[in-house]
Backbone as CSV, one residue per row, in Angstrom:
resi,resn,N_x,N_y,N_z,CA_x,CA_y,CA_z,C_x,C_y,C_z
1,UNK,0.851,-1.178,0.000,0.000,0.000,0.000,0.897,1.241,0.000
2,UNK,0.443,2.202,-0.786,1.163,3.564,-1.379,1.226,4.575,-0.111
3,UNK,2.374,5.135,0.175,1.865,5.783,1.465,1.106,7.053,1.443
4,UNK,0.452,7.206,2.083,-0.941,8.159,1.897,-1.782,8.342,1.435
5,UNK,-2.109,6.553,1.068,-3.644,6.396,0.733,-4.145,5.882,1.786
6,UNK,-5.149,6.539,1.522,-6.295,5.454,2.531,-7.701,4.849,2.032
7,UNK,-8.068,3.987,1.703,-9.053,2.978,1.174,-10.317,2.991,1.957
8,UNK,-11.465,3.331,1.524,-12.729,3.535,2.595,-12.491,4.835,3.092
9,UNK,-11.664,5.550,3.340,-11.973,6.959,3.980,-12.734,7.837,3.029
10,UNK,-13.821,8.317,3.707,-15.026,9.359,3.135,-14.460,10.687,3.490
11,UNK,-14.314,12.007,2.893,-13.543,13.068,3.366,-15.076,14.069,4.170
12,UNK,-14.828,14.392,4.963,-16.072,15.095,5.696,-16.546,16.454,4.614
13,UNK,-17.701,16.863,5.181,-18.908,17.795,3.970,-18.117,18.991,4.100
14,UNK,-18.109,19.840,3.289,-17.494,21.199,3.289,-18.118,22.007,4.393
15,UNK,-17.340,23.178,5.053,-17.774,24.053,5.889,-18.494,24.732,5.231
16,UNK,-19.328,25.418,6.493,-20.322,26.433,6.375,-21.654,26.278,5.094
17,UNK,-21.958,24.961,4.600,-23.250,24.569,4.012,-24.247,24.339,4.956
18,UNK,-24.801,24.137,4.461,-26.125,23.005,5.611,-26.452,21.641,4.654
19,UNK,-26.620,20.644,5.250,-26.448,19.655,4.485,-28.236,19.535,3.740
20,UNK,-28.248,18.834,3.112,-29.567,18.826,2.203,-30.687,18.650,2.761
21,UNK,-31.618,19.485,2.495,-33.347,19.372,3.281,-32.918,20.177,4.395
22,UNK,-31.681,20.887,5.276,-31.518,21.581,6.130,-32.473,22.625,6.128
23,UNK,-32.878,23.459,5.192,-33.339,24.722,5.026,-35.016,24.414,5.440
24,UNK,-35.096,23.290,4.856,-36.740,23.091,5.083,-36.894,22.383,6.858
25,UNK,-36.151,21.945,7.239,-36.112,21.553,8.327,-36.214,23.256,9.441
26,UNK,-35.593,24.001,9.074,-35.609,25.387,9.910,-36.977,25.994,9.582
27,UNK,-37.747,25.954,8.274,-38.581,26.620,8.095,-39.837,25.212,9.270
28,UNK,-39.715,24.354,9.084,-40.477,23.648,9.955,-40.155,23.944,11.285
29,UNK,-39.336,24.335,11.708,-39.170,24.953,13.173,-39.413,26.078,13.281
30,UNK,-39.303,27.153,12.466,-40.007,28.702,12.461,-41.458,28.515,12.437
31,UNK,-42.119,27.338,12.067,-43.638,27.360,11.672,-43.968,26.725,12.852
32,UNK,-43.485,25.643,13.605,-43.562,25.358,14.919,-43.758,26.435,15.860
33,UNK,-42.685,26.710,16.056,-42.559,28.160,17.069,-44.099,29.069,17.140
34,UNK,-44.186,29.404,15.526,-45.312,30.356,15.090,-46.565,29.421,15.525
35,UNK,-46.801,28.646,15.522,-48.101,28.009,15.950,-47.936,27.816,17.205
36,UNK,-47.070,27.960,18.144,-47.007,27.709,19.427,-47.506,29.148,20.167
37,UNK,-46.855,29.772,19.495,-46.803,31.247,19.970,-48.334,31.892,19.704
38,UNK,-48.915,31.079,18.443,-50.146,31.519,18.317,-51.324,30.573,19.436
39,UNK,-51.049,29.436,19.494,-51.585,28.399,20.402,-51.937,29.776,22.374
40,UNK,-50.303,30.063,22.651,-50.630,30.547,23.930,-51.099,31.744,23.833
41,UNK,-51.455,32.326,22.410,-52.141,33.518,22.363,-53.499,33.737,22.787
42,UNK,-54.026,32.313,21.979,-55.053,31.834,22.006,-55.784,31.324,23.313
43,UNK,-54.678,30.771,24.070,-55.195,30.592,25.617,-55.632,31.380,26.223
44,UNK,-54.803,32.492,26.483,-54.968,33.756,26.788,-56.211,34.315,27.076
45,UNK,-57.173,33.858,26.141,-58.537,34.119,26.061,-59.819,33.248,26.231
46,UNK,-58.918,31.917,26.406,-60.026,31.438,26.417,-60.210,31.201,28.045
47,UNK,-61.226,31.068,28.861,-61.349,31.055,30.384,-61.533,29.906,30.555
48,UNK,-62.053,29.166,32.049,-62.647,27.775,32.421,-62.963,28.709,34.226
49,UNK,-64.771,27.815,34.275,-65.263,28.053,35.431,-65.578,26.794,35.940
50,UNK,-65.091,26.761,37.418,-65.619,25.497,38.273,-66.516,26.075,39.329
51,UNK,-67.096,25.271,39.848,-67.602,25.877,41.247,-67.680,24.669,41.854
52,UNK,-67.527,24.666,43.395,-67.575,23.817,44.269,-68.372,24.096,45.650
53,UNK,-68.695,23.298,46.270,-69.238,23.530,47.720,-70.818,23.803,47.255
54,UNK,-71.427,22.003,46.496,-72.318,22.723,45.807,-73.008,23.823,44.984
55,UNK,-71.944,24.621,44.594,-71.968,25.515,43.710,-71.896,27.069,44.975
56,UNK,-71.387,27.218,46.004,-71.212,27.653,47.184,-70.572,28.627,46.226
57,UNK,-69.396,28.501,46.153,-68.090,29.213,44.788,-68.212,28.944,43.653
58,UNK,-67.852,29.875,43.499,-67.689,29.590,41.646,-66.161,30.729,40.870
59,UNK,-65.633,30.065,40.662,-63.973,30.403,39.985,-64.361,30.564,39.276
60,UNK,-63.536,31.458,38.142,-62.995,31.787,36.646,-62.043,32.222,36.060
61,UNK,-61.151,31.094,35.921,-59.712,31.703,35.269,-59.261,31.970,33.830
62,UNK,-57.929,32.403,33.945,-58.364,32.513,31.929,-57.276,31.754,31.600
63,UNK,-56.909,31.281,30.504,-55.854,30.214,29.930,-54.425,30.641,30.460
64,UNK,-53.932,31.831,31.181,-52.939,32.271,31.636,-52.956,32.333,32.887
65,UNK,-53.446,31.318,33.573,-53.485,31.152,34.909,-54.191,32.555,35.773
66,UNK,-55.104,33.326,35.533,-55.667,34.512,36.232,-56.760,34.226,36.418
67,UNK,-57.109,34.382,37.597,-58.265,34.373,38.198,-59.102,35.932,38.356
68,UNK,-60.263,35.556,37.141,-61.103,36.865,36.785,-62.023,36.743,37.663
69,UNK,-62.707,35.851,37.971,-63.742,36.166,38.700,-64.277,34.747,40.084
70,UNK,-64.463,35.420,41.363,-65.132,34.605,42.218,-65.944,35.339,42.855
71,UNK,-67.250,33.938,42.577,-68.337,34.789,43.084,-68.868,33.768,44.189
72,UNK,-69.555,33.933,45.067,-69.912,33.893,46.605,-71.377,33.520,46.474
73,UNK,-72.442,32.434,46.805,-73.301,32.239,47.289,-73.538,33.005,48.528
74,UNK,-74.581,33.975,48.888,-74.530,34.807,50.560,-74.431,33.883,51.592
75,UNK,-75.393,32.483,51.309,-75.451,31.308,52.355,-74.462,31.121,52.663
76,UNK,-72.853,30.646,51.950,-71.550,30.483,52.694,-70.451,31.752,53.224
77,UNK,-71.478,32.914,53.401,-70.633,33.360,54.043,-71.191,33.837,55.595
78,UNK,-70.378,33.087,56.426,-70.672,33.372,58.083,-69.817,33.420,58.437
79,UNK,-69.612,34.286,59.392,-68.353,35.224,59.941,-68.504,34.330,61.303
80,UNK,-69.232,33.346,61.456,-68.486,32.306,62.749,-67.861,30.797,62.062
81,UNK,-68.070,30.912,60.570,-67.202,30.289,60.366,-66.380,30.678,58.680
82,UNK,-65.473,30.972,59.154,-64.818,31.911,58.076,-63.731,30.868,57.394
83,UNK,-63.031,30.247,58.715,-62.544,28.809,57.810,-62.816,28.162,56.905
84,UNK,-63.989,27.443,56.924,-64.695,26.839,55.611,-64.987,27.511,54.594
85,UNK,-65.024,29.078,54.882,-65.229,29.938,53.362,-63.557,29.688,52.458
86,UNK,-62.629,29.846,53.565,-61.120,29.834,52.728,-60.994,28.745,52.365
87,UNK,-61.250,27.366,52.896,-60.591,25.986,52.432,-61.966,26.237,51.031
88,UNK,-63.077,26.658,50.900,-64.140,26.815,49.897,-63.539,27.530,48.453
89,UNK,-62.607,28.624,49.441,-62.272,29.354,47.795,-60.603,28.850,47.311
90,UNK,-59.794,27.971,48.508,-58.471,27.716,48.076,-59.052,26.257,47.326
91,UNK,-60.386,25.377,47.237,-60.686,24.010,46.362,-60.928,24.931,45.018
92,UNK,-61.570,26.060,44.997,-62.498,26.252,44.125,-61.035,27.028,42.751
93,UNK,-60.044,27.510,43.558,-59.096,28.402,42.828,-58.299,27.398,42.184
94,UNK,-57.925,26.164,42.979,-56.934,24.979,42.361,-57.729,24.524,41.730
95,UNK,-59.113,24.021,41.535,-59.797,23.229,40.611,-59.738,23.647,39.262
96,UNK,-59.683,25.120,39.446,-59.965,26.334,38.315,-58.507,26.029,37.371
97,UNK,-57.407,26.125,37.847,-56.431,26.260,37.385,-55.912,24.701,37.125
98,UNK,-56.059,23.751,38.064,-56.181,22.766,37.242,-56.965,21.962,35.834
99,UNK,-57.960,22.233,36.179,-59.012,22.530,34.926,-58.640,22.860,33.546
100,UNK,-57.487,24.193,33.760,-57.302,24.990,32.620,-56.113,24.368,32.547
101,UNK,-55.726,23.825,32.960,-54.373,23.403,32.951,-54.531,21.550,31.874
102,UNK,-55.712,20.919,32.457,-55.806,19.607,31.737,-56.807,20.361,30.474
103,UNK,-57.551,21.608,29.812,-57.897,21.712,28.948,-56.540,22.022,27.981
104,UNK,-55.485,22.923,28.549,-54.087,23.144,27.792,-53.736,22.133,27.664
105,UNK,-53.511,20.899,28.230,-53.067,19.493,27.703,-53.815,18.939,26.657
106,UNK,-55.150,19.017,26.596,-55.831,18.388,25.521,-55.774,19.611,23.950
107,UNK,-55.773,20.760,24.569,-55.924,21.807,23.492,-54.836,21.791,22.540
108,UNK,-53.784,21.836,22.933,-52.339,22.197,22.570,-51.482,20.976,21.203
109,UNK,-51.752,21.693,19.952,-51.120,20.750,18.774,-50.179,19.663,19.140
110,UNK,-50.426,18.682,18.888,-49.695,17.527,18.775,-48.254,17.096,17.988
């Protein structure tokens, strides 16, 4: 064997190309991004209401985790027992946000 051959050696791709289908591969990740970005836009607006304590509370958050609105049945509120109103609105606020949280799991492109 001749010295400085080598048999089977492949010489590596030239610098600074992108190798083939590269370009379409980035535009599929710019279009990703863009539908993602449009996806949590879209949350943004959309709300979810629970209510609990027989409908005692009632939550409303919006796809960005904010809580717009809680509203109060008069019956649960008694100032000799004020405890059960808070454990009433800390079920009713996690339900809310969990809620919106398993609709973002089902909502959200595949």
């Amino acid at each position: 064997m001749a010295k400085g051959k080598r048999y089977g050696f492949v010489p590596p791709p030239p610098r600074g190309g992108t190798p083939k289908g590269g370009g379409d591969m980035m535009s599929q990740i710019q279009k990703l991004q863009e539908d993602m970005a449009r996806a949590q836009e879209a949350l943004k607006s959309e709300t979810v209401t629970v209510t609990v304590g027989g409908e005692a509370v009632t939550v409303t958050a919006t796809g960005d985790q904010r809580i717009v609105s809680i509203q109060l049945k008069p019956e649960v509120v008694d100032p000799d027992d004020v405890e059960m109103l808070q454990d009433l609105l800390v079920a009713a606020v996690n339900e809310a946000l969990q809620s919106r949280k398993r609709w973002q799991t089902s909502a959200w492109p595949a």
